[in-house]
Backbone as CSV, one residue per row, in Angstrom:
resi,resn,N_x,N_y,N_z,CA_x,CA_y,CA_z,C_x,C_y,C_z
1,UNK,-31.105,3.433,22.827,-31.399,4.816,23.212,-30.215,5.447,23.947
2,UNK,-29.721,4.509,24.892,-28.662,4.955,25.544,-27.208,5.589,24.419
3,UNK,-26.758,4.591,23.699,-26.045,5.169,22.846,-26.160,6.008,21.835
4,UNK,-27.843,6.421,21.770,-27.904,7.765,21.102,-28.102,8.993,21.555
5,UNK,-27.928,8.921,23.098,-28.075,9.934,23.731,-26.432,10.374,24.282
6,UNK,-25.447,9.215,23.881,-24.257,9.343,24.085,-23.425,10.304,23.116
7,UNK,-24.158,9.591,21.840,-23.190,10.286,20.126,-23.981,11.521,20.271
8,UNK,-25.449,12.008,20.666,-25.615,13.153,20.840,-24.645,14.024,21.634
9,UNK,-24.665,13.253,23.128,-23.593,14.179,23.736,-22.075,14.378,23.385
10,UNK,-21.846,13.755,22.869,-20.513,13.802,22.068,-20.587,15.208,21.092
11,UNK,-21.583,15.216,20.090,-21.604,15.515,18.875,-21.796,17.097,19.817
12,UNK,-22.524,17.271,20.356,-23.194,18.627,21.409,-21.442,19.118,21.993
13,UNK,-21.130,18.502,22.536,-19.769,19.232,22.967,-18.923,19.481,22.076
14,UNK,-19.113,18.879,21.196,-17.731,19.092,19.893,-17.977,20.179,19.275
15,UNK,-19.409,20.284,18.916,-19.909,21.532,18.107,-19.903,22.456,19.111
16,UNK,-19.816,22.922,20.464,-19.702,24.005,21.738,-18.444,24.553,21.312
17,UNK,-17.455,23.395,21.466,-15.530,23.184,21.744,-15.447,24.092,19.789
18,UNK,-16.114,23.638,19.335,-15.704,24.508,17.754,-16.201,25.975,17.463
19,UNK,-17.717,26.141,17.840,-17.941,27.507,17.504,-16.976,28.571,18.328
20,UNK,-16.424,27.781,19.227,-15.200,29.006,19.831,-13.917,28.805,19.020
21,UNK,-13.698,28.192,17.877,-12.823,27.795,17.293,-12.506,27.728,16.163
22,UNK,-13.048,28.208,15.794,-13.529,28.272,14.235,-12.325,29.130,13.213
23,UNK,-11.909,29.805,14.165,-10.898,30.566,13.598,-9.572,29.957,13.644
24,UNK,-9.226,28.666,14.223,-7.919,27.685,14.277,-7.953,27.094,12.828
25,UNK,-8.764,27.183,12.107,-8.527,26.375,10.784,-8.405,27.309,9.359
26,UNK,-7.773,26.777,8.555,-7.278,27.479,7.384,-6.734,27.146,6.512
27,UNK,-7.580,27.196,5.358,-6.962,26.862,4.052,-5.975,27.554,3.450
28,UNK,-5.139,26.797,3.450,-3.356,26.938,2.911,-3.431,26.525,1.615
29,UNK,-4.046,25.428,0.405,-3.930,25.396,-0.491,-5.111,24.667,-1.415
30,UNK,-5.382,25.786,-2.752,-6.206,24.950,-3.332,-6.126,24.536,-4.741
31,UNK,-6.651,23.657,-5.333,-6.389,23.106,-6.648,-6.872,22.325,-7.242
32,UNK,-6.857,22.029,-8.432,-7.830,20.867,-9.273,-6.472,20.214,-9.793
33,UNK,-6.380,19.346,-9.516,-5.170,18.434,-10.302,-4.928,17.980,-11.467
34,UNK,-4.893,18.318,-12.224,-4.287,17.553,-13.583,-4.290,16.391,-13.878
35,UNK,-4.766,16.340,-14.854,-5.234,14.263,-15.097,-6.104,13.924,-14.056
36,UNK,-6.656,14.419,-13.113,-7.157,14.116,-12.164,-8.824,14.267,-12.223
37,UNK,-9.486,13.516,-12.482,-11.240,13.756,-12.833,-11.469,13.982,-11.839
38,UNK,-12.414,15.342,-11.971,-13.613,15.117,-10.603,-12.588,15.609,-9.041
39,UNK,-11.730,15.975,-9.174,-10.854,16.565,-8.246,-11.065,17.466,-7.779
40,UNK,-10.918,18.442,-6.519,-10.525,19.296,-5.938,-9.883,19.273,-4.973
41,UNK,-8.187,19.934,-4.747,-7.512,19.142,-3.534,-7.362,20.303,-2.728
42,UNK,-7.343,20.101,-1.410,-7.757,21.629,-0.258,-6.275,20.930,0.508
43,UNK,-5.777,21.740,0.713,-4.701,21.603,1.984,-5.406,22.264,3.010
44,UNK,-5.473,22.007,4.281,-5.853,22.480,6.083,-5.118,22.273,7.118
45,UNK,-5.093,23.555,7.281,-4.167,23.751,8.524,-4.629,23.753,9.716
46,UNK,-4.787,23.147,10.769,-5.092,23.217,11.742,-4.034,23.643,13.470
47,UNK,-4.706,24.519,13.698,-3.127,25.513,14.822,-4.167,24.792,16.129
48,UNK,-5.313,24.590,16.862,-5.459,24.200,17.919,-5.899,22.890,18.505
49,UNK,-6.334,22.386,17.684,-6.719,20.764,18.235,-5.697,19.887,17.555
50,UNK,-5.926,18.207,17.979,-5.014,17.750,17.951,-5.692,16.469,16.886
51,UNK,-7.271,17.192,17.130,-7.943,16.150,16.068,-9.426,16.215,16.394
52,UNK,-10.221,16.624,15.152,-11.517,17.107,15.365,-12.314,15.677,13.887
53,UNK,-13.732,15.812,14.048,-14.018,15.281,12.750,-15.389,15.480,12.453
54,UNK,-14.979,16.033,10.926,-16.313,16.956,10.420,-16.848,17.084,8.892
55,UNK,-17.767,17.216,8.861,-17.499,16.688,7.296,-17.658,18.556,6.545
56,UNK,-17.606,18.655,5.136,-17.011,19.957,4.689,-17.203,20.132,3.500
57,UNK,-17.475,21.420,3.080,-18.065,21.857,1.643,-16.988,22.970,1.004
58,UNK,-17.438,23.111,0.076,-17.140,24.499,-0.658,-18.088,25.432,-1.736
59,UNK,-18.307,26.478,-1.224,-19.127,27.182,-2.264,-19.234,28.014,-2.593
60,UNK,-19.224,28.633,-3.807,-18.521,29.422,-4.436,-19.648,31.098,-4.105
61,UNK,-19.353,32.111,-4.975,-20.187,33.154,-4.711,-21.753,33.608,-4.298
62,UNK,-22.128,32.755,-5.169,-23.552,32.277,-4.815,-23.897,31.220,-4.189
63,UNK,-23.401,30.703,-3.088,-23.908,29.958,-2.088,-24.069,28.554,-3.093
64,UNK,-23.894,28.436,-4.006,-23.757,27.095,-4.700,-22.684,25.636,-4.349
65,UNK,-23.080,24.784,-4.129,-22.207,23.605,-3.540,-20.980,23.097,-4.821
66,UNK,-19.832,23.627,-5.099,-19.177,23.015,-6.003,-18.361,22.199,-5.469
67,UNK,-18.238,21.519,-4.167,-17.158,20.271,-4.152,-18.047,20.215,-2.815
68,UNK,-17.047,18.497,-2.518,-17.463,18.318,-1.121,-16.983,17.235,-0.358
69,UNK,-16.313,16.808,0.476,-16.295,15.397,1.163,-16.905,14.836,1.460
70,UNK,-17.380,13.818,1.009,-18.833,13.129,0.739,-18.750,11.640,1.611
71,UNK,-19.666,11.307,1.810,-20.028,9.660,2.277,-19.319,9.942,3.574
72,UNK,-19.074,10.734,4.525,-18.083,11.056,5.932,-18.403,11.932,6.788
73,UNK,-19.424,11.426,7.415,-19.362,12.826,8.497,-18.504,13.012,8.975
74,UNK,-17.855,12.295,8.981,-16.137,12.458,10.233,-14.845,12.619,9.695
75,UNK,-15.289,13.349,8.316,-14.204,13.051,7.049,-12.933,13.742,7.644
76,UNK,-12.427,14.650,8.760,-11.460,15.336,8.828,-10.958,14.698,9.948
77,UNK,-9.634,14.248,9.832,-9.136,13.905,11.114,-7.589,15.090,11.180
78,UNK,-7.358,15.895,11.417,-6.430,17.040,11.696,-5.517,17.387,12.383
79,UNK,-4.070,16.476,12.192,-3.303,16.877,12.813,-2.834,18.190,13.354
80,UNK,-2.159,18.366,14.880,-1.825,19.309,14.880,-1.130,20.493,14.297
81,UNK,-1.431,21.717,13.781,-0.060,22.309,12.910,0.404,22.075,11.971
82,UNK,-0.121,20.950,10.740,0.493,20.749,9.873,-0.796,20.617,8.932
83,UNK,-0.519,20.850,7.597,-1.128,21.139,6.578,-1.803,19.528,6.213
84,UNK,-3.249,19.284,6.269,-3.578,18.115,5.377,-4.331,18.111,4.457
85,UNK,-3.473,17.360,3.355,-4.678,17.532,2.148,-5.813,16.605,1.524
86,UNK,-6.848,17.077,1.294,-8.217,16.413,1.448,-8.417,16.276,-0.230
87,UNK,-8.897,15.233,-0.377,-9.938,15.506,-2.006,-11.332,15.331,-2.185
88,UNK,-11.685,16.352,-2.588,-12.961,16.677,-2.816,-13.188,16.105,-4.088
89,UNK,-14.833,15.979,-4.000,-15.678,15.645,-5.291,-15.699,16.616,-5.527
90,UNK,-16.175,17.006,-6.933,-16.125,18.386,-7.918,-16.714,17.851,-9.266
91,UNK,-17.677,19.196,-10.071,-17.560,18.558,-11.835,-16.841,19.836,-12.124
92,UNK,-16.031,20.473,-11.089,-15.183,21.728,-11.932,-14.195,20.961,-12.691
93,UNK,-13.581,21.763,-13.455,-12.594,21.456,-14.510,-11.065,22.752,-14.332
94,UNK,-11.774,23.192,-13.540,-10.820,24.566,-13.460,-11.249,25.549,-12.358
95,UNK,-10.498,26.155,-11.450,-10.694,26.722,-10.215,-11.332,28.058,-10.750
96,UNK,-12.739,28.563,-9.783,-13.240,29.643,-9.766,-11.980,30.446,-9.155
97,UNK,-12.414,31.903,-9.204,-11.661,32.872,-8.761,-11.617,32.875,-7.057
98,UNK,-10.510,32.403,-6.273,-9.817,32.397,-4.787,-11.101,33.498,-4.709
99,UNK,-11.201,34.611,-4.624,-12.442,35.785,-4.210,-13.586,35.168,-3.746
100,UNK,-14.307,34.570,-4.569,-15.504,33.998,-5.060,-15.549,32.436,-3.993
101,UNK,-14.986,32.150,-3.160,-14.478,30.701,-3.166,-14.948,30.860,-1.122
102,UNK,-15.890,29.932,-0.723,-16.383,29.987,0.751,-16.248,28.378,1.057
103,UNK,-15.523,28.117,2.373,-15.113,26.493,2.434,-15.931,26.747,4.096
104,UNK,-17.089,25.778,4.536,-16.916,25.404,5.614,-17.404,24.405,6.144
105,UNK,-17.009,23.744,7.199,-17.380,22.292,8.323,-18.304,22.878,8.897
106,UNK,-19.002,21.101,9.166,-20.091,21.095,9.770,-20.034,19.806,10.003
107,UNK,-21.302,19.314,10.678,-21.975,17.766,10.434,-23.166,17.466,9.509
108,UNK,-23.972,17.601,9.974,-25.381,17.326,8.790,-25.234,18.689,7.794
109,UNK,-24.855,19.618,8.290,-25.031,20.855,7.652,-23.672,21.876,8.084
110,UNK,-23.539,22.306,6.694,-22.182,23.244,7.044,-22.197,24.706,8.287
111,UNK,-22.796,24.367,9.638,-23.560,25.473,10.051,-22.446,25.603,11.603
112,UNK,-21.672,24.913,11.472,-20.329,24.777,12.847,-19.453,26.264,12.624
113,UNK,-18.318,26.043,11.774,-17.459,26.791,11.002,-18.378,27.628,9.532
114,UNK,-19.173,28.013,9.223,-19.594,28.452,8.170,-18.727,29.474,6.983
115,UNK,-17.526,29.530,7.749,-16.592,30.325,6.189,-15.316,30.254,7.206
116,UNK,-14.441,29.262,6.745,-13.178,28.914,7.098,-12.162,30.014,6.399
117,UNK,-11.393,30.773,6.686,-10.843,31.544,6.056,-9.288,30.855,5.493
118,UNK,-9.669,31.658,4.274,-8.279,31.103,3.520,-7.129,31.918,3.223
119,UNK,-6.156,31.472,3.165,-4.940,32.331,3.723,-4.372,32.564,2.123
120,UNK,-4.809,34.057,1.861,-5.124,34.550,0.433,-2.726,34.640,0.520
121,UNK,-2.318,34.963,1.255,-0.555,35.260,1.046,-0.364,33.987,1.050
122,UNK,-0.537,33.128,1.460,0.206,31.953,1.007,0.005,30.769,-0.193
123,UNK,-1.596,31.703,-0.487,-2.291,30.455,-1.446,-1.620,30.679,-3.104
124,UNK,-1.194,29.635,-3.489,-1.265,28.179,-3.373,-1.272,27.335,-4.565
125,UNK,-2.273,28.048,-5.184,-1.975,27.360,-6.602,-0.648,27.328,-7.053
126,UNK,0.193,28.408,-7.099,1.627,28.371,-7.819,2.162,27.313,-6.983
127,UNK,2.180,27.116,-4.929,3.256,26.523,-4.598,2.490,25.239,-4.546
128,UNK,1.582,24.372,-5.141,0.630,23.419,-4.974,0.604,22.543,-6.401
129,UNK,0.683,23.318,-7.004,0.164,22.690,-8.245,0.933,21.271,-9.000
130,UNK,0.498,20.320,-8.710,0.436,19.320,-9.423,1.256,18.186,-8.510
131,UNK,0.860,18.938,-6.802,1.199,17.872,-6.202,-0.046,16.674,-5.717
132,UNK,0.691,15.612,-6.187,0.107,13.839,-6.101,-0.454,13.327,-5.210
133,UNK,-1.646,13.287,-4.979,-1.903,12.019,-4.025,-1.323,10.803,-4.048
134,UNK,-1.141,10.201,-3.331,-0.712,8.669,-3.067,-1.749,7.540,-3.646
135,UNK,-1.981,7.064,-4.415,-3.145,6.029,-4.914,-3.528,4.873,-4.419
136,UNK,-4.299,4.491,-4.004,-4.800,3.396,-3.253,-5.850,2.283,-4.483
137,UNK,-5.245,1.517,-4.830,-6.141,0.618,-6.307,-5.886,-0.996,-5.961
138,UNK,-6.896,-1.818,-6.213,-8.601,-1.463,-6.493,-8.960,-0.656,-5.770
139,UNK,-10.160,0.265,-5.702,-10.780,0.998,-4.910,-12.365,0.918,-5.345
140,UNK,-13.083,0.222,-5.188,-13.385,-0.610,-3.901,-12.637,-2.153,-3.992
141,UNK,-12.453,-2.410,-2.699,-11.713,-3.650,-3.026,-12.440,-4.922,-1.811
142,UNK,-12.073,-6.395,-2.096,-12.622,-7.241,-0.906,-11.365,-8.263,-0.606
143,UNK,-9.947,-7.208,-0.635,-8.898,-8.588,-0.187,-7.280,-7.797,0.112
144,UNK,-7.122,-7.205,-1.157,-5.926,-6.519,-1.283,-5.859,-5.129,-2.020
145,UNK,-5.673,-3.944,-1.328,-5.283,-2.867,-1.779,-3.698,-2.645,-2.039
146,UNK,-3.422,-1.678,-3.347,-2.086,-1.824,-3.362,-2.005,-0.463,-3.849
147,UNK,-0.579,-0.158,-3.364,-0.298,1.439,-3.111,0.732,1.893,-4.057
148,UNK,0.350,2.745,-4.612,1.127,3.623,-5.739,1.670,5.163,-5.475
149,UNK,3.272,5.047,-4.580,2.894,6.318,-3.778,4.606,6.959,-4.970
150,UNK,4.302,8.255,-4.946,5.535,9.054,-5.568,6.700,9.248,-4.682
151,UNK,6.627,8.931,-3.200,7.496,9.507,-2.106,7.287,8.663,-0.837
152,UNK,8.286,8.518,-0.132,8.618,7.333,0.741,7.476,7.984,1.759
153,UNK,6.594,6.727,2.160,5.749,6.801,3.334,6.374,6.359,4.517
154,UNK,6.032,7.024,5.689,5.901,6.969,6.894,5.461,6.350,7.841
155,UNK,3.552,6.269,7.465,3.243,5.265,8.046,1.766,5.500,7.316
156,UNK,0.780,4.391,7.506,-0.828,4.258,6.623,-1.443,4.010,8.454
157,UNK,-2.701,4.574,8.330,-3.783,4.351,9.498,-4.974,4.379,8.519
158,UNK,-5.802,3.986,9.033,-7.227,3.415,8.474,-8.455,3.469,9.927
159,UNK,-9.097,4.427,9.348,-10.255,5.222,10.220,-11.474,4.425,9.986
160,UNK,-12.299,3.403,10.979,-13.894,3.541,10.903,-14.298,5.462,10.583
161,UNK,-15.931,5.535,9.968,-16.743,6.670,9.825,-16.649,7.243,10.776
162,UNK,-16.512,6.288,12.392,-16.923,7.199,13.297,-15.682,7.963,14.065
163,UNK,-14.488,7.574,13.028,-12.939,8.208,13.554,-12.041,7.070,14.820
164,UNK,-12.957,5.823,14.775,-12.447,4.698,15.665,-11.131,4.155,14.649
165,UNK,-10.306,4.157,15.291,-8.924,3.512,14.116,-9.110,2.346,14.115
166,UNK,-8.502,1.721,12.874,-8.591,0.562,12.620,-7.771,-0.709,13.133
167,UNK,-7.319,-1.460,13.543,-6.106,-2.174,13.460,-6.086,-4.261,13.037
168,UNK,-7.493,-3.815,12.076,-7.438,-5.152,11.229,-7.188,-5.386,9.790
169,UNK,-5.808,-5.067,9.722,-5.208,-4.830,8.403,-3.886,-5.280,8.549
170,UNK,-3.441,-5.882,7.538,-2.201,-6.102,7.395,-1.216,-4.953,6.094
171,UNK,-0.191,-4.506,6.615,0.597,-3.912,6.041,1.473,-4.283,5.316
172,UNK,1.979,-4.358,4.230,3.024,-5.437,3.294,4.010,-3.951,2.716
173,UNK,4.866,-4.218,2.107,5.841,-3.811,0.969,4.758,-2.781,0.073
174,UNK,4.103,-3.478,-0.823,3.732,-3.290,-1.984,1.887,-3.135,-2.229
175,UNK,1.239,-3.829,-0.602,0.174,-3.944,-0.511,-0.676,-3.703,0.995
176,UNK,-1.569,-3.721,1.254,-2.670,-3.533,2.029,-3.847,-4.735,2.285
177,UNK,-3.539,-5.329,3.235,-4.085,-6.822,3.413,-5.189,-5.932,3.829
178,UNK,-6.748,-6.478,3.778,-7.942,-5.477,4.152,-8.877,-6.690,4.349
179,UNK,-8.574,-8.270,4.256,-9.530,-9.096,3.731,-10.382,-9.502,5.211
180,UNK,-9.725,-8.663,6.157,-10.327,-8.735,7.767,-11.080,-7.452,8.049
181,UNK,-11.099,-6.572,7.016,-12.345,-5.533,7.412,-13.718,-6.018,7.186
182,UNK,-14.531,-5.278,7.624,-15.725,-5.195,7.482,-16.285,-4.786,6.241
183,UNK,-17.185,-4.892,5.776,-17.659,-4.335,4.279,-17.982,-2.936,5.366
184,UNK,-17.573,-2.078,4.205,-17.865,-0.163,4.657,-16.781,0.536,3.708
185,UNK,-17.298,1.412,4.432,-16.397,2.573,4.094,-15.281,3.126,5.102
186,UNK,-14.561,3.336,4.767,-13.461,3.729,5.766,-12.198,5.192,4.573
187,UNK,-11.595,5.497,6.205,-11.049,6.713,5.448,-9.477,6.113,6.091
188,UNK,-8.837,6.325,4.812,-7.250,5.824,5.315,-6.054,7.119,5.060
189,UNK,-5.252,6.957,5.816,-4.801,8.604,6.650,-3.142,7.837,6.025
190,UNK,-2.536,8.726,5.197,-1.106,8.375,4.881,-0.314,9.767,4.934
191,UNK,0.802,9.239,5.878,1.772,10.251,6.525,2.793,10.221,5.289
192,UNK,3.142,11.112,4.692,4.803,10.440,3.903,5.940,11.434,4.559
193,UNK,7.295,10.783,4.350,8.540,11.082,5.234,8.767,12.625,5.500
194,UNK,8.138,12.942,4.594,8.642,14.634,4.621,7.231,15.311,5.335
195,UNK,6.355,14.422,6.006,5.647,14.881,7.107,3.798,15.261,5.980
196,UNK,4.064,15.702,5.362,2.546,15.878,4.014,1.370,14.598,4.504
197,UNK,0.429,14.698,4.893,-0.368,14.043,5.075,-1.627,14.418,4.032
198,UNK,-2.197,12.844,3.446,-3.139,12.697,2.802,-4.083,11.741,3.093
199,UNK,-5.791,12.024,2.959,-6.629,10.954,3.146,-7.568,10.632,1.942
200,UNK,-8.102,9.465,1.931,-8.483,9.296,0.629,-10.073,7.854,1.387
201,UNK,-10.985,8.259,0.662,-11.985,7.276,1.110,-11.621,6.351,0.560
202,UNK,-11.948,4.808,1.573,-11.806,3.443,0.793,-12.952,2.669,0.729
203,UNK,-13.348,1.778,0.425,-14.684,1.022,0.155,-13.990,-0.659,0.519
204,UNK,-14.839,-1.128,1.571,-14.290,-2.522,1.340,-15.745,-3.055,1.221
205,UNK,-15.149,-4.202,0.053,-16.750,-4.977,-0.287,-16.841,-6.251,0.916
C-alpha cells in the first residue's frame, strides 16, 4: 500500500509539473519510413525538462487513434533541447495531411498534454525522410542483442518501464550482452556521435 501511495504521489506531481508545461514540447518531425512496416517516426523536442516519462498517441481529424507508443507508460525519456525520435505503431502506409494530424502525452489516457503542437516551418518530411533507426536484432531476445547501426554511436542506455536505468548489460563491439536481464520489457535509449537520439522497445525472454 505504501508503495502505491508513493507511485501515486509521484505520478500526481508529474502530471501538476506538466499541465503548466505542456507547451515545452514539439514535434519537429514526422514520417513513415520506407521499407519500414507498421512505422511512424515522430522527432520531439523538448526546451524545459531534462527528462519526463509518458506514454503518447496520435490522432488524426476525427479523434481516431492512428499510431501509438505502446506497451510503456514511461515510453518518453527527453533530453534536454534536442530532438528525439520515437517509433510508433501504425497500419498507415502513408502520412495523413500535417493539418489533420493531433499528437498528445499522457499516462493511462492522453489527457496531460492533449494536442502537442507541431512546428508546421520546420516540418519535416522533406528534411526527415528516410532517416534510419539503428536496429536492435533478435528482438525479442534471451542472451545477445546485436546492433546494426548506419552511424557511429555514442553511447546505448537501457531503461526498466518505470524509467529506472539499467546497468546489467554488457556492451561489446558488435553486440549487447542482456543474458543478466530480467524477462520484460525494457526501452533502450541510443545516442549517435552527431548527438540524434533514438529509442526502440526491447523484449527480453
Amino acid at each position: 500500500m505504501k508503495n502505491k501511495l508513493i507511485l501515486l504521489l509521484l505520478i500526481l506531481t508529474q502530471s501538476i509539473r506538466l499541465l503548466g508545461q505542456c507547451e515545452c514540447y514539439s514535434v519537429e518531425s514526422i514520417d513513415i519510413p520506407k521499407d519500414t512496416a507498421g512505422i511512424m517516426r515522430i522527432g520531439f523536442m523538448n526546451r524545459c525538462d531534462d527528462r519526463v516519462y509518458l506514454r503518447s498517441w496520435v490522432f488524426n481529424e476525427k479523434n481516431d487513434t492512428i499510431a501509438t507508443f505502446i506497451d510503456c507508460w514511461c515510453g518518453a525519456v527527453l533530453p534536454f533541447n534536442k530532438t528525439v525520435f520515437w517509433d510508433f505503431t501504425t497500419n498507415l502506409t502513408q502520412l495523413p495531411e500535417i493539418k489533420d494530424l493531433r499528437i498528445a502525452f499522457g499516462y493511462d489516457e492522453p489527457d496531460l498534454c492533449p494536442e502537442i503542437k507541431i512546428n508546421s516551418s520546420l516540418l519535416i518530411t522533406q528534411n526527415y525522410k528516410g532517416k534510419e533507426s539503428p536496429i536492435v536484432y533478435p528482438n525479442p531476445s534471451h542472451g545477445r542483442m546485436y546492433l546494426d547501426f548506419k552511424q557511429a554511436v555514442s553511447s546505448i542506455e537501457i531503461f526498466r518501464l518505470n524509467g529506472v536505468k539499467e546497468n546489467n548489460f554488457l556492451l561489446h563491439d558488435q553486440f549487447i550482452d542482456v543474458q543478466d536481464l530480467k524477462a520484460g520489457i525494457y526501452m533502450i535509449r541510443m545516442i549517435m556521435e552527431n548527438g540524434e537520439t533514438f529509442f526502440n522497445k526491447i523484449i527480453i525472454k
